[in-house]
C-alpha positions, 0 to 999 in steps of 0.5 A: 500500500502507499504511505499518504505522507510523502513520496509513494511506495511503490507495490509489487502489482504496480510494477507489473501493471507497468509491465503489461501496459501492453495488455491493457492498451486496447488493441480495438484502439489506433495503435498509433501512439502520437497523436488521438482524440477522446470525447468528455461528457457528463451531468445529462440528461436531466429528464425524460424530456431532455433525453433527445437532446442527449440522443443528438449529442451521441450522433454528434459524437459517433460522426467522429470515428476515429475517437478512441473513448468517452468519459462520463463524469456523472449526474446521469440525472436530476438530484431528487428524482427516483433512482428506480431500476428502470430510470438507471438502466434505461441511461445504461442502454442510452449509452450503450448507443455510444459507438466507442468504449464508455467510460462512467464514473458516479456522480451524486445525483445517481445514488447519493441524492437520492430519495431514500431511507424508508421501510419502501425506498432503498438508502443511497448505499442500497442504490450504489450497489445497484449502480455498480451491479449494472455499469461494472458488472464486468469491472476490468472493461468498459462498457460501450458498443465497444469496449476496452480492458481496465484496471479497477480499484477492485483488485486492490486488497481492501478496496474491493467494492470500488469496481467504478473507481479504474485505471488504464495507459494509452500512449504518454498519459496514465487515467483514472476515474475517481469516485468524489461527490461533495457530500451535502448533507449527512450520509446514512453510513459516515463508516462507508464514506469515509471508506469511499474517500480513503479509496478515491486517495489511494486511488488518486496516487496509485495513478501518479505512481504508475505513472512514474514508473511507466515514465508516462508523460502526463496524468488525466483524472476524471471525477464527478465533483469540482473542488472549487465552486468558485475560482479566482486569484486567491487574494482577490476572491478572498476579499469579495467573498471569505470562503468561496475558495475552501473545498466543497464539504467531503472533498477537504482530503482531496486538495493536498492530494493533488498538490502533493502529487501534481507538485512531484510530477514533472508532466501535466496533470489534467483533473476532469469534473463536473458538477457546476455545468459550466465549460471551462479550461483553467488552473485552480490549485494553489499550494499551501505557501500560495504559489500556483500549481502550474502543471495542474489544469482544471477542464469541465464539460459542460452540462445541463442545460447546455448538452454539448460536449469537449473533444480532448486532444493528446498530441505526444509532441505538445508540451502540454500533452492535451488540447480542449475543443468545444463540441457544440451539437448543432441540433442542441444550440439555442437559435440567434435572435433575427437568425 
């Protein structure tokens, strides 16, 4: 296991992931190591009626053949609404429609936020085992209409229920999913959020360790939730509002994580969110002694009710490995007035 002080220890398995970064390369994918492209999606659809513009983005995205994957960063619905069986599995077969592997990570709304803790409504632990049961019934692949092979946290000795939390190596870059959430209002299990926090950490420095030891050239974490609701220059924001750049509630262990890691790295390091639905490419993380972590870039996709999504380009050859392009669905764009 890692310490979560200083450097990691580097374990026997991850050596040998390393060794068979080959294996886990899909060979369904372009073999070609330069220069590809994926797509990033995530808090939609909100609402059966809003399903059809999701639909028209899954057009938009499979016109381009030649993306490798999709990442869904979460919120595959709206906070409060019932996470029944049938709403679930129907967003499972919508993206199932996705030509390329799919990759989902949880958000909150798909079974923190959800109506709960009766004798006849399942608990938001209930519905999470739902979850994992139907999107990673096979966790060492993905889903999609086509799929590739993982790593997942499952494999790791005490973390063997975190089958949505997985790793794999395309190129220069390692990535993972995450599972975080901000956590807004008291779990019916504090034991097991906890846990679900412990792992997204040991997860987080599992991915920077492979990384190290693949000499891989930048690291790209997607996740459901954004560490800072609000963004700007620290003694600035500070001044017009106190707390604004403090974490969000459950996320407080994160932020030293990532600038101990994103700090000890030498390439860039992309954190992938959701959660406030604004599109957006920035560099939010500071370090305790207030200097910007400069490796370190924030990109959120966009999200209800703009259903559109980002096209990431990895380009070996560019200092900063990734490039973001926003994918607006022309079906989905609101009319210009007098147009």
């Amino acid at each position: 296991m890692f310490s979560l002080i200083g450097q990691p220890r580097v374990p026997a398995r991850l050596l040998a992931l390393t060794a068979l970064a080959a294996v886990l390369l899909p060979a369904c994918l372009n073999p070609s190591p330069g220069v590809y492209e994926f797509a990033l999606v995530g808090d939609a659809p909100y609402g059966a009626d809003r399903v059809p513009l999701f639909e028209a983005l899954i057009d938009h995205v499979n016109e381009r053949a030649q993306l490798e994957w999709v990442i869904h960063v979460g919120d595959i619905k709206q906070a409060g609404e019932p996470c029944t069986d049938q709403l679930l599995r129907s967003r499972f077969d919508l993206f199932q429609r996705f030509a390329f592997p799919f990759v989902y990570t949880p958000g909150d709304n798909d079974w923190f936020d959800c109506p709960g803790g009766s004798a006849t409504v399942p608990d938001e632990y209930e519905r999470l085992g739902f979850l994992r049961s139907l999107f990673f019934a096979e966790p060492t692949r993905t889903t999609g209409r086509r799929f590739m092979p993982v790593r997942t946290q499952a494999s790791e000795p005490g973390f063997e229920d975190f089958v949505e939390n997985v790793l794999w190596l395309r190129g220069p870059v390692v990535y993972a999913t995450v599972h975080l959430i901000a956590v807004t209002r008291e779990p019916t299990d504090a034991a097991a959020e906890e846990h679900r926090v412990d792992a997204a950490i040991e997860w987080i420095r599992t991915a920077f360790a492979v990384a190290r030891e693949s000499s891989s050239a930048a690291v790209f974490i997607a996740t459901q939730a954004d560490p800072w609701m609000v963004r700007g220059l620290p003694e600035v924001t500070r001044l017009l509002c106190e707390g604004c750049l403090d974490p969000q509630p459950g996320l407080e262990r994160i932020y030293p994580v990532l600038v101990d890691e994103s700090r000890s790295f030498a390439g860039p390091v992309v954190l992938a969110v959701g959660d406030t639905h604004i599109f957006r490419v920035d560099k939010p993380l500071y370090a305790p002694d207030g200097l910007l972590v400069e490796n370190f870039t924030r990109v959120e996709t966009f999200g209800e009710p703009h259903v559109h999504w980002v096209r990431v380009t990895v380009d070996r050859a560019d200092p900063q490995v990734f490039s973001f392009h926003q994918e607006l669905v022309p079906a989905n764009t609101a009319p210009v007035p007098g147009h």
